[in-house]
DRENZAZA-815161 format. One record per residue (C-alpha): residue in one letter; y, z, x. Coordinates in steps of 0.05 Angstrom, whole numbers, padded with zeros to 5 digits, always signed. Layout:
<atoms>
aYZX
...
</atoms>
This chain:
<atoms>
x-00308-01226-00145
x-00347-01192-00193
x-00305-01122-00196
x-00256-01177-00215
x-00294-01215-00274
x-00314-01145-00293
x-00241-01116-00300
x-00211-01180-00334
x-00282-01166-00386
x-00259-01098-00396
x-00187-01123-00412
x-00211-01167-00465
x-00256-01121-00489
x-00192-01073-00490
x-00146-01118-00534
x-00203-01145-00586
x-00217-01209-00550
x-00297-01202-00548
x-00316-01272-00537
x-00267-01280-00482
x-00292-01210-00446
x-00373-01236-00461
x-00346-01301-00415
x-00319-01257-00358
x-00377-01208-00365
x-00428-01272-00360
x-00392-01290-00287
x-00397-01221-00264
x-00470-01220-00277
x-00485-01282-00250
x-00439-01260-00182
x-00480-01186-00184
x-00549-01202-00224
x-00572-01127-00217
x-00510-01092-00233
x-00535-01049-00304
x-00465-01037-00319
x-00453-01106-00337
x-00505-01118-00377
x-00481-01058-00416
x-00419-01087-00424
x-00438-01148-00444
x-00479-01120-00504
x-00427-01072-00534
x-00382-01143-00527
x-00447-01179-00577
x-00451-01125-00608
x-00376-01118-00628
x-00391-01194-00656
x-00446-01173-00701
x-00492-01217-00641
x-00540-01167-00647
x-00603-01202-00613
x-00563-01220-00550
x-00536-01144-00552
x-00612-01123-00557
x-00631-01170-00501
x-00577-01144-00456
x-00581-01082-00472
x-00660-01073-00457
x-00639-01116-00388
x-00588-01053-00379
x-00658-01002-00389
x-00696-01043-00347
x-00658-01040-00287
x-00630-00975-00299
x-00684-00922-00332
x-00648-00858-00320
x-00569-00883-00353
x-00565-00855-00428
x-00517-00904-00439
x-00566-00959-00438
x-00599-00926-00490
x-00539-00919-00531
x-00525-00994-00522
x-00608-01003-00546
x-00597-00958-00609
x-00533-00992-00628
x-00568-01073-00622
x-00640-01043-00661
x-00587-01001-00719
x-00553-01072-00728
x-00612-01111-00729
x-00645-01059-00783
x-00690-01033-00736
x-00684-00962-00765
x-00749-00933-00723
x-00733-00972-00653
x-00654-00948-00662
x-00683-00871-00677
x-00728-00885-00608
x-00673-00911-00567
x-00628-00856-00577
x-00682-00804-00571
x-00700-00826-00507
x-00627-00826-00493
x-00612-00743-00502
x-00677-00728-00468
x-00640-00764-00405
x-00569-00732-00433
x-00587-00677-00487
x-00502-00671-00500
x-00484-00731-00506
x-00440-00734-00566
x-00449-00814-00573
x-00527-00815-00574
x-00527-00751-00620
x-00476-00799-00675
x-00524-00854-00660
x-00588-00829-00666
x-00563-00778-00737
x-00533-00850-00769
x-00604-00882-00747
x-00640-00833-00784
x-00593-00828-00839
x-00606-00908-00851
x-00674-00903-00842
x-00686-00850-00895
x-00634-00895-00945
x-00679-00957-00938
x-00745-00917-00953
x-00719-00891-01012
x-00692-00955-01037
x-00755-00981-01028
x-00796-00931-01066
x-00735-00929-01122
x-00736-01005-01121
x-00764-01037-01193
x-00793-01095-01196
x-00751-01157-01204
x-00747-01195-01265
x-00742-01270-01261
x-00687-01264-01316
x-00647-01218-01275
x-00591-01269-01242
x-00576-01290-01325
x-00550-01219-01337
x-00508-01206-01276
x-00434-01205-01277
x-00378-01218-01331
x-00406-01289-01326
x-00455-01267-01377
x-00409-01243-01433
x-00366-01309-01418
x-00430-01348-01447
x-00448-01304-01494
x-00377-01308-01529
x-00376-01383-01525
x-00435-01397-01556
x-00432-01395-01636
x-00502-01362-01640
x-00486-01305-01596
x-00415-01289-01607
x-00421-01267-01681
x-00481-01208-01647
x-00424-01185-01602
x-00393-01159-01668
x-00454-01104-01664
x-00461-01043-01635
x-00524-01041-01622
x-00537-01113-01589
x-00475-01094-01542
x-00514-01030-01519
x-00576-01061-01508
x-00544-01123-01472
x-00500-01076-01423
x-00576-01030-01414
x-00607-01104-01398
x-00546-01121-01346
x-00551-01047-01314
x-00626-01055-01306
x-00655-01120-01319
x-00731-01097-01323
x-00703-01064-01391
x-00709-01135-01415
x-00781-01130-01437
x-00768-01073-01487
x-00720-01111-01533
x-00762-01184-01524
x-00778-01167-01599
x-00697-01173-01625
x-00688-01238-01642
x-00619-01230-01623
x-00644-01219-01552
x-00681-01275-01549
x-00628-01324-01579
x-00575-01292-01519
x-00627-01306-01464
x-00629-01376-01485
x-00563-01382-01484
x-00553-01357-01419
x-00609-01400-01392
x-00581-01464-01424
x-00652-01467-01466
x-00661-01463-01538
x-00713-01430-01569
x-00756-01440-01629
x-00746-01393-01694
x-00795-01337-01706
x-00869-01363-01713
x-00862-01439-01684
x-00892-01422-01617
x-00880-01394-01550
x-00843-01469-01527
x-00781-01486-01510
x-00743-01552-01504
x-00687-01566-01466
x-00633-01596-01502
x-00595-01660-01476
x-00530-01642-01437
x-00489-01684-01490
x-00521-01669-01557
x-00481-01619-01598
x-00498-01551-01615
x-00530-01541-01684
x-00501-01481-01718
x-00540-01422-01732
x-00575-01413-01785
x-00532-01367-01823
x-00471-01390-01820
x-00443-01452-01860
x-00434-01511-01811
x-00355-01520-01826
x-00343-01435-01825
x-00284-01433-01789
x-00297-01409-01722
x-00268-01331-01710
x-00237-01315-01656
x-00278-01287-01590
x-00288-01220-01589
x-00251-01183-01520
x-00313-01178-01470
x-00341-01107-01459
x-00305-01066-01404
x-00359-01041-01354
x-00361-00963-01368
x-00321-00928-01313
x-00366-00878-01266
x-00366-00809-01275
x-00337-00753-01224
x-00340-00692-01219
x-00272-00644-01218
x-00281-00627-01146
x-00293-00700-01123
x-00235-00712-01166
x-00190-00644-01136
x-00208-00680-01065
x-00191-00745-01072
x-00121-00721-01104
x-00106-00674-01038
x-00128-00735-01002
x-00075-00782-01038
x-00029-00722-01028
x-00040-00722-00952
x-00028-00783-00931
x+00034-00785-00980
x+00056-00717-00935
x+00045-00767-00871
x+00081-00827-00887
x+00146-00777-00899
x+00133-00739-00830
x+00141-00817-00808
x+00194-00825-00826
x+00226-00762-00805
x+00199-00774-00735
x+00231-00848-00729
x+00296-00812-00755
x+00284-00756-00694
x+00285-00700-00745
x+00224-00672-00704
x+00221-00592-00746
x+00219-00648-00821
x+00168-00678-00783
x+00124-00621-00763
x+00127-00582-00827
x+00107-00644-00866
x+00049-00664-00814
x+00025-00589-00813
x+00028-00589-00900
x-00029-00656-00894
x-00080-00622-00850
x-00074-00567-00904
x-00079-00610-00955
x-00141-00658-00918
x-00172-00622-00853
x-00219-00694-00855
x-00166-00736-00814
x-00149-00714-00740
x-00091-00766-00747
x-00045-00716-00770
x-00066-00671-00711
x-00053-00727-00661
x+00016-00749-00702
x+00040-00668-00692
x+00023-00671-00617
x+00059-00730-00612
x+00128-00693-00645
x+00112-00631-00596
x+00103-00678-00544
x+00177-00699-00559
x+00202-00633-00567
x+00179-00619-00493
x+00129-00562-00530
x+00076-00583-00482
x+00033-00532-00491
x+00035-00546-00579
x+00015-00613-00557
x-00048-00595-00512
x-00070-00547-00561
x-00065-00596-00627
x-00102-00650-00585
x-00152-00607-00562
x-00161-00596-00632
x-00159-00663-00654
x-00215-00676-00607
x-00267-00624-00629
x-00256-00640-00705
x-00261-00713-00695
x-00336-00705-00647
x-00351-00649-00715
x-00327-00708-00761
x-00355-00764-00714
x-00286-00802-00728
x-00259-00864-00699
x-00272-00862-00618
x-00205-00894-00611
x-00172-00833-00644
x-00203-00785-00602
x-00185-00830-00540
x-00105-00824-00567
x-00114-00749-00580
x-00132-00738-00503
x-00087-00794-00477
x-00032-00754-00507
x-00055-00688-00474
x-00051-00724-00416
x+00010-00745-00420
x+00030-00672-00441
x+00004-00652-00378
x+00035-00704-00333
x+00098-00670-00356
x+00085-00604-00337
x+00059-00624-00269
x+00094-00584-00211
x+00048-00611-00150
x-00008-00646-00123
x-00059-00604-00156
x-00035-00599-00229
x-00050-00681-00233
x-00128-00667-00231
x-00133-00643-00304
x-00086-00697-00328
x-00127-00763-00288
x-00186-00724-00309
x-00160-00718-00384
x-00143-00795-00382
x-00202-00819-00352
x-00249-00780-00403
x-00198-00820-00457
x-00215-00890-00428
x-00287-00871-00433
x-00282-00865-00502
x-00240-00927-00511
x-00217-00969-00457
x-00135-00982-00470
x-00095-01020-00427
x-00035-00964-00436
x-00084-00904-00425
x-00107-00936-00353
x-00035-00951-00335
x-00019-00884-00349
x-00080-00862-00306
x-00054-00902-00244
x+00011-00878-00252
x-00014-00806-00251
x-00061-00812-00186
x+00006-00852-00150
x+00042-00790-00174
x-00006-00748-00140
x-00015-00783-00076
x+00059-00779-00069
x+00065-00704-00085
x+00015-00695-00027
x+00049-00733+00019
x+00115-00692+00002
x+00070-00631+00001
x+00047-00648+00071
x+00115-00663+00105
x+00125-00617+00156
x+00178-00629+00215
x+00151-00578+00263
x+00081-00585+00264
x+00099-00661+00259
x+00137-00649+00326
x+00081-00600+00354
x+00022-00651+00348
x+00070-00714+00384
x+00067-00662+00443
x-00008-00660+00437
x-00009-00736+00435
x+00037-00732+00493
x-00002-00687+00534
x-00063-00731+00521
x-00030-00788+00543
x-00018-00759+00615
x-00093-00747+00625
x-00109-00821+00600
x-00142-00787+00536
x-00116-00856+00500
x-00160-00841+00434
x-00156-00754+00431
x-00070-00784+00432
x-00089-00829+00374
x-00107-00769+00328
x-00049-00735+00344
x-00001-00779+00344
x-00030-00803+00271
x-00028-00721+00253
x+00042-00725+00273
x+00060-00789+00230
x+00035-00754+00167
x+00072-00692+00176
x+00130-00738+00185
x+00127-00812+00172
x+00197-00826+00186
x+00186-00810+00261
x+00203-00872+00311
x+00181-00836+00371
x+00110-00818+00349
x+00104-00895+00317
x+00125-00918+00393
x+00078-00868+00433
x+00022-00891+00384
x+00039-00969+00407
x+00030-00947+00477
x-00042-00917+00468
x-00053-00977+00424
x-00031-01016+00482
x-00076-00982+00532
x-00141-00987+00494
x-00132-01063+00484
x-00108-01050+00401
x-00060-01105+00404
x-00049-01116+00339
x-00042-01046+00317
x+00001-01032+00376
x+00052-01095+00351
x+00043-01064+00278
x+00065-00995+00306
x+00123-01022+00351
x+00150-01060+00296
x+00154-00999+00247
x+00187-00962+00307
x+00240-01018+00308
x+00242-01015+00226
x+00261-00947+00231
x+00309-00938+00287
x+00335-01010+00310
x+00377-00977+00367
x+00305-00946+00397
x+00300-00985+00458
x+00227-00957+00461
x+00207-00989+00416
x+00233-01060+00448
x+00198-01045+00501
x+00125-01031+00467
x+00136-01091+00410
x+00161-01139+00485
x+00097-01112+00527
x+00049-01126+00465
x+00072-01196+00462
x+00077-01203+00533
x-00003-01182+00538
x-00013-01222+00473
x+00008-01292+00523
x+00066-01302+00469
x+00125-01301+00526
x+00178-01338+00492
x+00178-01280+00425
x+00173-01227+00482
x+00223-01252+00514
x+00266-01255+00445
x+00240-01194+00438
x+00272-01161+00501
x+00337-01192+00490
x+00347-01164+00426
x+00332-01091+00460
x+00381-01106+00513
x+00430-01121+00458
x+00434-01051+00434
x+00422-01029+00519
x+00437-01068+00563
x+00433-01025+00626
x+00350-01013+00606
x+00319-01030+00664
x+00248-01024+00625
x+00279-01080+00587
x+00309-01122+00643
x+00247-01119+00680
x+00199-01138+00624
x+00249-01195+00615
x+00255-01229+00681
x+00177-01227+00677
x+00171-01266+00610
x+00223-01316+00644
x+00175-01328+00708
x+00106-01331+00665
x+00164-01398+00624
x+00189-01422+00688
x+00112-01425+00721
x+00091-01459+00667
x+00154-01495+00670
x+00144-01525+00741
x+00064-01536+00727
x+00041-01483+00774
x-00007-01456+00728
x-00079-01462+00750
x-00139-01504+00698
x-00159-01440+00678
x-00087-01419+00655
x-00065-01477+00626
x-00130-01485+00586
x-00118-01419+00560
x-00044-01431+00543
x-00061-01491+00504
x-00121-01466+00461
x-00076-01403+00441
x-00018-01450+00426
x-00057-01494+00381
x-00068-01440+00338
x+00008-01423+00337
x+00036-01451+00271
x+00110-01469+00300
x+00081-01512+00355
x+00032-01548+00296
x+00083-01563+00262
x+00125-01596+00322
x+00068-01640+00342
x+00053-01658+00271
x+00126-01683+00271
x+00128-01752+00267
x+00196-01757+00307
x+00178-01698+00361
x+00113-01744+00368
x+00155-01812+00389
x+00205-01761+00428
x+00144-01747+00471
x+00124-01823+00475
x+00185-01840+00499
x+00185-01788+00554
x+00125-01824+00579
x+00149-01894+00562
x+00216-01908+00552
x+00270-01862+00597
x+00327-01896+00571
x+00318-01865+00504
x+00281-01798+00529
x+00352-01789+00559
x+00388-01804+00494
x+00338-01747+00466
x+00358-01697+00520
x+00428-01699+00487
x+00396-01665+00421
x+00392-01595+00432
x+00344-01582+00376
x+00293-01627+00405
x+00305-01606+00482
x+00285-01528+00445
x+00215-01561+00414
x+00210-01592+00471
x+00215-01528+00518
x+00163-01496+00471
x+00115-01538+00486
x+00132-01530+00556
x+00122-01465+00549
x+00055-01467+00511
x+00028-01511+00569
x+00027-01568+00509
x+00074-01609+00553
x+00085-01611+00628
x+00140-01626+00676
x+00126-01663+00740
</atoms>
């Protein structure tokens, strides 16, 4: 039950669905509470939901009960990075690669932990101290006021109040050098909604009354005709250097180069494709997507061998790049695929399920792992074909044979098995194994064995014969006795058959008459209780007044001796020692 809640986590997981897989992942842990996988599981799922205190929890639950899995630590790092717990993440994943010093996960973990940690030291050193003006001056919210309000708008008009406004909204501790422009001061009160006293009345301010009008300033005329505002400042565009600028050209370039090798490839026009895939990793060697989209176009071509080598590629640049797991998982799903095709036997499947299985550790796709099962039925089926063999097949049913004789019943087992997987299409060998079956008291492997016998070759009386003496051993006269007849259909002269016939009909007839002893018919009844067909006739509401009015009425029990349908339930029960005859 928990494999189960487990897989349908991992499936979730798979398609995006992370609250659904943390629900299936909770039921597996509560079926298997010490089971460090899915505790594992469970945090990457909180941690995929930005959860990062229940990923931390689960994930030191994962270290606890298993010390010695670097994974666990990965799962730590990842909860502590999230939670900006630079010096905990930079722990986890240490202790991690002194458990597993290659693992290419904890390495990308523990660099980006460090990297994160040195970024928030320096922004705290570099950090300036905040002014308690600073929310007035941030945004295009600020030139908005300053351009509606008649004191400010006509400043805008200057130069120099512009510069020293965008230096104040770049770095708002700038503010206290230009507290001595007037100008400055007049904007931060109207930014603040306060008004502030001219030059020499005092450090006050008053707040004016939200409907009271706006004097104008004081020099400008009260009825000057209102200009119109000035266009607000664009922000000044940041600087690049030429070779960030040559790069992100080649990059624009690239992907242009990719969407026509897309295009190509949908049309089939796999050489367009190729040439145009192979001109963006020269233009960008920074995305392994054109790698993987390449192998997928040699992978068409049937160039299997193109195909392995561009995703083996693909793979080492993306661990050098530390790129998307899920495109290193497609770049060795496709070289598994590559090398499903050129698979000739048995043996060449182990680098492809190996190839696909490394691809579902890295990301866990529902295509990859059907491609996976495929593969290892593929194999198991090769082998089988690789292990056919007629003669030896024939060679090790003489064995069996010979072991037989000497009443070596289990020593015939193994070779008559031997002999059914050189040749599984071998009726004889499925009837000799019945027999020994038979013998040591197998019953229901020997029925299982004399009914593939029949399966295979219906005209086999043999294996009548075995599937009629099972039955017949198993107490279940009536089906060995169908069982017979239908040998004798296809042989009638079988004496085997005729014999084990006339036996089943004495062990009905005794039972029949009522000449079975307590013992017997106690026997006969507990094993026919348990037979479905004869629960069903007693459970009959009709078969039950049938049988009253055998005991009751004998008028009607001879009106129900007419029916043939009921005189057959009726002789099953016989039979089954439900019912008997006096």
């Amino acid at each position: 039950m928990a494999d189960e809640a487990k897989a349908k986590g991992n499936a979730a997981f798979s398609s995006g669905d992370f609250n659904t897989a943390i629900k299936h992942f909770t039921e597996a842990i509560n079926l298997a509470p010490t089971n460090h996988v899915l505790y594992s599981n469970r945090s990457a799922a909180c941690a995929s939901l930005h959860q990062y205190d229940a990923a931390l929890s689960d994930a030191k639950k994962t270290v606890d009960l298993k010390p010695d899995w670097s994974k666990g630590y990965s799962r730590l790092g990842a909860a502590h990075l999230g939670l900006h717990q630079y010096q905990d993440a930079v722990s986890a994943y240490k202790k991690g690669l002194e458990i597993d010093p290659s693992n290419e996960a904890l390495k990308s973990g523990l660099a980006d932990a460090q990297s994160a940690a040195t970024a928030s030291a320096s922004r705290a050193r570099a950090a300036p101290p905040p002014s308690p003006f600073g929310d007035a001056f941030q945004g295009p919210e600020m030139w908005a006021k300053l351009t509606a309000d008649p004191t400010t708008r006509v400043y805008l008009q200057q130069p120099d109040f512009v510069k020293a406004m965008q230096e104040i909204q770049r770095n708002p501790s700038k503010l206290n050098e230009h507290l001595k422009d007037q100008r400055v001061m007049q904007a931060l009160g109207a930014l603040l909604n306060v008004k502030f006293k001219a030059h020499g009345a005092g450090d006050d301010m008053e707040i004016p009354e939200a409907d009271s009008p706006r004097p104008p300033p004081p020099s400008q005329p009260a009825k000057e005709e209102v200009k119109k505002p000035e266009p607000e400042p664009e922000p000044e565009p940041m600087e690049i250097t030429e070779e960030e600028k040559e790069k992100k050209e080649k990059k624009e370039k690239a992907l242009k180069e990719k969407e026509t090798g897309n295009a190509a490839y949908k049309k089939k026009d796999f050489e367009t494709a190729i040439q145009h895939y192979t001109k963006a990793m020269e233009l960008d060697d920074e995305d392994i997507s054109y790698l993987t989209n390449r192998a997928a176009v040699y992978l068409e071509m049937g160039k299997y061998e193109d195909c392995i080598k561009d995703c083996d590629k693909a793979v080492e640049r993306g661990r050098e790049l530390r790129s998307d797991f899920k495109m290193v998982a497609r770049a060795l799903t496709r070289k598994g695929t590559a090398l499903v095709k050129m698979a000739k036997c048995s043996k060449d499947y182990e680098s492809a399920i190996e190839t696909f299985q490394k691809a579902l550790t890295e990301h866990r796709n529902p295509e990859t792992l059907k491609k996976l099962n495929d593969a290892e039925k593929a194999k198991k089926d090769l082998e089988q074909q690789e292990y056919f063999d007629p003669k030896i097949a024939d060679e090790e049913r003489e064995k069996g044979n010979e072991c037989f004789k000497q009443q070596k019943y289990p020593e015939a087992v193994k070779h008559y098995t031997e002999s059914l997987r050189r040749n599984p299409k071998d009726p004889k060998a499925y009837s000799n194994r019945a027999a020994c079956y038979t013998k040591l008291g197998a019953l229901p492997e020997g029925l299982k064995d004399a009914e593939k016998c029949i399966e295979l070759d219906p005209t086999f009386s043999k294996g009548y014969t075995r599937k009629g003496a099972v039955q017949f051993f198993m107490k279940e006269y009536e089906k060995a006795l169908d069982t017979y007849q239908e040998g004798l259909k296809h042989d009638p002269n079988n004496q085997e058959l005729l014999d084990g016939a006339r036996k089943c009909v004495q062990q009905i007839n005794k039972a029949s008459r009522g000449d079975l002893s307590p013992e017997e018919l106690k026997e006969r009844q507990a094993k026919a209780m348990q037979d479905p067909e004869i629960q069903n006739i007693l459970s009959d509401p009709v078969m039950r007044q049938v049988l009253i009015d055998f005991q009751e009425n004998p008028k009607a029990a001879q009106e129900h001796m007419k029916n043939p349908m009921v005189m057959n339930k009726i002789q099953k029960l016989v039979t089954a020692g439900i019912v008997q005859i006096r």
